[in-house]
N, CA and C atoms as a LAMMPS dump frame, in Angstrom:
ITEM: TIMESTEP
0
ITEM: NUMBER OF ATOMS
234
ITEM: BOX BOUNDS ff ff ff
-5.0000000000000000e+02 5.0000000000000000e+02
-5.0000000000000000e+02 5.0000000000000000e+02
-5.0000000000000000e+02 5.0000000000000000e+02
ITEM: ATOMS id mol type element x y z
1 1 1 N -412.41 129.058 367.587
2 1 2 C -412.881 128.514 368.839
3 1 3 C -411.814 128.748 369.903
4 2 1 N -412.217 128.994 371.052
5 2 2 C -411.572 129.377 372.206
6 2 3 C -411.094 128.41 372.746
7 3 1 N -410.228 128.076 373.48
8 3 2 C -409.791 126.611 374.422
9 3 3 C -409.392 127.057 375.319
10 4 1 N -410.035 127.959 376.444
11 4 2 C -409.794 128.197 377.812
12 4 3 C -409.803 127.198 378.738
13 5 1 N -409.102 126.555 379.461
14 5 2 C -409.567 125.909 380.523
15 5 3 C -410.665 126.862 381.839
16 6 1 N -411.072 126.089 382.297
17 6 2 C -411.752 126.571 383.333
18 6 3 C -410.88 127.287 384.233
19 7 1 N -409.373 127.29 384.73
20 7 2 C -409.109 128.149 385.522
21 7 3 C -408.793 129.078 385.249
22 8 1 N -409.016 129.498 383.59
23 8 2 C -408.403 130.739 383.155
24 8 3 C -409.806 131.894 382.358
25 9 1 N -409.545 132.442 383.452
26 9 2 C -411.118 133.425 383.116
27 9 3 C -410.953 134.742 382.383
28 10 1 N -409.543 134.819 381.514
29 10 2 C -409.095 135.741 380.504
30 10 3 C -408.807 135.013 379.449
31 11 1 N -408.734 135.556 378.544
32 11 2 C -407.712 134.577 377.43
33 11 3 C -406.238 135.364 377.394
34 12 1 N -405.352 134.331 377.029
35 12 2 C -403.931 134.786 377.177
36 12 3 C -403.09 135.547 376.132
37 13 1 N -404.324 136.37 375.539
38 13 2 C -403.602 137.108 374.424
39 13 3 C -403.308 138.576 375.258
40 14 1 N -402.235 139.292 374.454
41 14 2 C -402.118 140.492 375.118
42 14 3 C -401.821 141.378 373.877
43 15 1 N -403.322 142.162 373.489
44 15 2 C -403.077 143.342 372.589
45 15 3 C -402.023 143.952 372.238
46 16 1 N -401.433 144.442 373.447
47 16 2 C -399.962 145.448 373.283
48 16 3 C -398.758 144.513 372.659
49 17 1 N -398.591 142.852 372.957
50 17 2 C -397.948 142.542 372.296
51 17 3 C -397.731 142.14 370.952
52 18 1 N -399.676 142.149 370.308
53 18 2 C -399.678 141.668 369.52
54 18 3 C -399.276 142.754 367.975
55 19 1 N -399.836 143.853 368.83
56 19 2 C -398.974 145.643 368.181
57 19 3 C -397.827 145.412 367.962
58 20 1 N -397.051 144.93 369.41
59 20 2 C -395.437 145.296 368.713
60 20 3 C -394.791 144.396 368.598
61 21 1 N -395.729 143.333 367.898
62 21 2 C -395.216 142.511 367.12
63 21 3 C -395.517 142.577 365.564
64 22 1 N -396.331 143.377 365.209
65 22 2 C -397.237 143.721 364.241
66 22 3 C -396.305 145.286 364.044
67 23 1 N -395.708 146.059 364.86
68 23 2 C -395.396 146.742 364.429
69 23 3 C -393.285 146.609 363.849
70 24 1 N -393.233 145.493 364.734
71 24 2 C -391.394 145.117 364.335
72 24 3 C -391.879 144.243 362.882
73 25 1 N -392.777 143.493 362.486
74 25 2 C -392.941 142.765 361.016
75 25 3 C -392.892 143.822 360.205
76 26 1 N -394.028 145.234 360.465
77 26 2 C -393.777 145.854 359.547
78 26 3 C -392.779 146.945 359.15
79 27 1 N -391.444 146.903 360.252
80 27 2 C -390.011 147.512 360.01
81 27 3 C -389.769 146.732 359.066
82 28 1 N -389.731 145.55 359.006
83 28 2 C -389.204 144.566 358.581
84 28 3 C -389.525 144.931 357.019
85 29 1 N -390.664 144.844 357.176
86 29 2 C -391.04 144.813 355.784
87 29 3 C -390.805 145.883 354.651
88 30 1 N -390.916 147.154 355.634
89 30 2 C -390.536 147.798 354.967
90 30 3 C -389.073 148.241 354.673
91 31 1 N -388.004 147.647 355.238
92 31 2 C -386.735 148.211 354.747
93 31 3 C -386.751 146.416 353.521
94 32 1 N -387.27 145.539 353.406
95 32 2 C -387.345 144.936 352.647
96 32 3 C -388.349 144.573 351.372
97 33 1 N -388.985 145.752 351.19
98 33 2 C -390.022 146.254 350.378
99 33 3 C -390.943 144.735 350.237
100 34 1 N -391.536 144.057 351.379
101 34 2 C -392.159 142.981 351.577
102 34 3 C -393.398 142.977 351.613
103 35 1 N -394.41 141.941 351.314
104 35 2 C -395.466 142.268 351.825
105 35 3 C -396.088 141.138 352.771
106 36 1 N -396.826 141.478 354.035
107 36 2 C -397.295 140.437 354.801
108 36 3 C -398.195 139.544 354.173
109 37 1 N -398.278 138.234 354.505
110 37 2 C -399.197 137.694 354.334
111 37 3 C -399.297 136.754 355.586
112 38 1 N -400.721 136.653 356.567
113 38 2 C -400.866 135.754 357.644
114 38 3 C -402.081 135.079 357.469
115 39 1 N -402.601 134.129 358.989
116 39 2 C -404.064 133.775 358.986
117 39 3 C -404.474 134.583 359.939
118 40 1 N -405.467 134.373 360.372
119 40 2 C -406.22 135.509 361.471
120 40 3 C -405.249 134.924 362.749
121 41 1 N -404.456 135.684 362.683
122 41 2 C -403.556 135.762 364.11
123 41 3 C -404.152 136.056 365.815
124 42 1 N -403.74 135.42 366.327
125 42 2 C -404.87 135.817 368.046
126 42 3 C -405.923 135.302 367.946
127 43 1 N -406.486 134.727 367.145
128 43 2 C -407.619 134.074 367.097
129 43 3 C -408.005 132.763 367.311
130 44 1 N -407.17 132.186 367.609
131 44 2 C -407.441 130.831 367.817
132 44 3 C -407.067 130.74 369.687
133 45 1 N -406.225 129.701 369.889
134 45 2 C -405.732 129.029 371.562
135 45 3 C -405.844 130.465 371.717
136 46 1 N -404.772 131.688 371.498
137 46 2 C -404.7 133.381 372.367
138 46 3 C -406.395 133.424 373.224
139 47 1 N -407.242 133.333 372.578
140 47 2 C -408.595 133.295 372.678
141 47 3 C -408.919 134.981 372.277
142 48 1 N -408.047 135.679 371.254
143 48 2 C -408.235 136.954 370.733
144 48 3 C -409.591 137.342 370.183
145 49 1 N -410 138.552 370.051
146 49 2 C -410.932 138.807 369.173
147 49 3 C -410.695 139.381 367.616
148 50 1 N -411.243 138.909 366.398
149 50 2 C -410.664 139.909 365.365
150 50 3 C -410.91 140.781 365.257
151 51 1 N -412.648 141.494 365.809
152 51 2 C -412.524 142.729 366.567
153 51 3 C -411.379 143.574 366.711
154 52 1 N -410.96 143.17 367.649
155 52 2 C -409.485 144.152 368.344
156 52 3 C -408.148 143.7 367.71
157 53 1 N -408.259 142.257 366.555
158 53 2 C -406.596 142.487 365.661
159 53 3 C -406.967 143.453 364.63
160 54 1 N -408.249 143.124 363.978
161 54 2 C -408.265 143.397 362.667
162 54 3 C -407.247 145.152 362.34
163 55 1 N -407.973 146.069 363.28
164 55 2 C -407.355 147.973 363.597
165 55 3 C -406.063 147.635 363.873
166 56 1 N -405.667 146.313 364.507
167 56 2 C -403.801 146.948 364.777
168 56 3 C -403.421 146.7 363.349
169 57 1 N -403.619 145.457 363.054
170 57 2 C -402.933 145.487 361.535
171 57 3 C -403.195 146.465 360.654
172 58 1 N -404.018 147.239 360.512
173 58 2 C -404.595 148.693 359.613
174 58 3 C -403.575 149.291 360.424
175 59 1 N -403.462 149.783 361.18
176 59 2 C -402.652 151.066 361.97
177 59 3 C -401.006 150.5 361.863
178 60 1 N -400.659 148.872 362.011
179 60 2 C -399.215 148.899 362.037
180 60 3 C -398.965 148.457 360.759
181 61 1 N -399.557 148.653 359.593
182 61 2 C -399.187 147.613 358.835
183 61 3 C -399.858 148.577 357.461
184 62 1 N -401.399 148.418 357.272
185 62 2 C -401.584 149.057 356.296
186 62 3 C -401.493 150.199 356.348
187 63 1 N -401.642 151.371 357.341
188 63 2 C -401.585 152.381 357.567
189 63 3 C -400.191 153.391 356.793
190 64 1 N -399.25 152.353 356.947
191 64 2 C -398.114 152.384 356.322
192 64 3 C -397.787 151.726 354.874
193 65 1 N -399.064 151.734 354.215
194 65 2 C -398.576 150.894 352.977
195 65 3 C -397.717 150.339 352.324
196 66 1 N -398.025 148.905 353.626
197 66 2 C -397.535 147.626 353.861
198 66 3 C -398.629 146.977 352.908
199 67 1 N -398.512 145.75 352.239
200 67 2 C -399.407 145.392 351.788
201 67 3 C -400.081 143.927 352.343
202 68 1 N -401.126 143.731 352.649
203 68 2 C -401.014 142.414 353.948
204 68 3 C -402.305 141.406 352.798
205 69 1 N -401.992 140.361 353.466
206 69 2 C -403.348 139.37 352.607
207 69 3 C -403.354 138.905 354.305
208 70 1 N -404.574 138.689 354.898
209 70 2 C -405.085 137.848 355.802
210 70 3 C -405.695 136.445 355.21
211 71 1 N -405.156 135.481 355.424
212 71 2 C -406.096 133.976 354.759
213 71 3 C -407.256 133.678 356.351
214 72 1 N -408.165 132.948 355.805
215 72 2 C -408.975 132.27 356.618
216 72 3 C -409.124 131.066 356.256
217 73 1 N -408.34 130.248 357.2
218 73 2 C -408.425 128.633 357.162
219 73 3 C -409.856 128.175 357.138
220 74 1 N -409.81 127.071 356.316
221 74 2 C -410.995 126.388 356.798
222 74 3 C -411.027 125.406 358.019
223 75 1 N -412.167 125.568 358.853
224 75 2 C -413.072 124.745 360.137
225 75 3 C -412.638 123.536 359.72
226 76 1 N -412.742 122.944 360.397
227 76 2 C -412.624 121.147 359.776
228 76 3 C -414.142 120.735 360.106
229 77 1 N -414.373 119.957 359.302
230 77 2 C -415.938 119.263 359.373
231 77 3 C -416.225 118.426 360.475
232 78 1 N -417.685 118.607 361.4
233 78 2 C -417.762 118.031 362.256
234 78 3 C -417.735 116.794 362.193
């Protein structure tokens, strides 16, 4: 779920940073033969789409066989 206020008619995620941040984890990882594990990142307050994370992490991460687990939290009950 999104939590935009009304004066903000973008959400405050920014793709390019979320790359090269996605792409310095997976330096990381790889001079430390690591493997990622996150939740769906940008997706929550950012107001991201997983649409547009899901390909960076393939391109910065698995592309480079990095090995990643994405978790998906559970919703809390209404």
């Amino acid at each position: 779920m999104c939590c935009l206020t009304s004066q903000q008619a973008t959400p405050p995620i920014r793709y390019d940073a979320v790359r090269a941040g996605l792409r310095r984890v997976g330096d990381v990882a790889l001079t430390t033969s690591a493997s990622v594990h996150m939740s769906c990142i940008g997706c929550g307050l950012a107001g991201g789409r997983w649409e547009q994370i899901e390909p960076l992490i393939a391109e910065e991460l698995s592309a480079r066989n990095i090995p990643v687990t994405v978790y998906e939290l559970p919703t809390k009950a209404a």
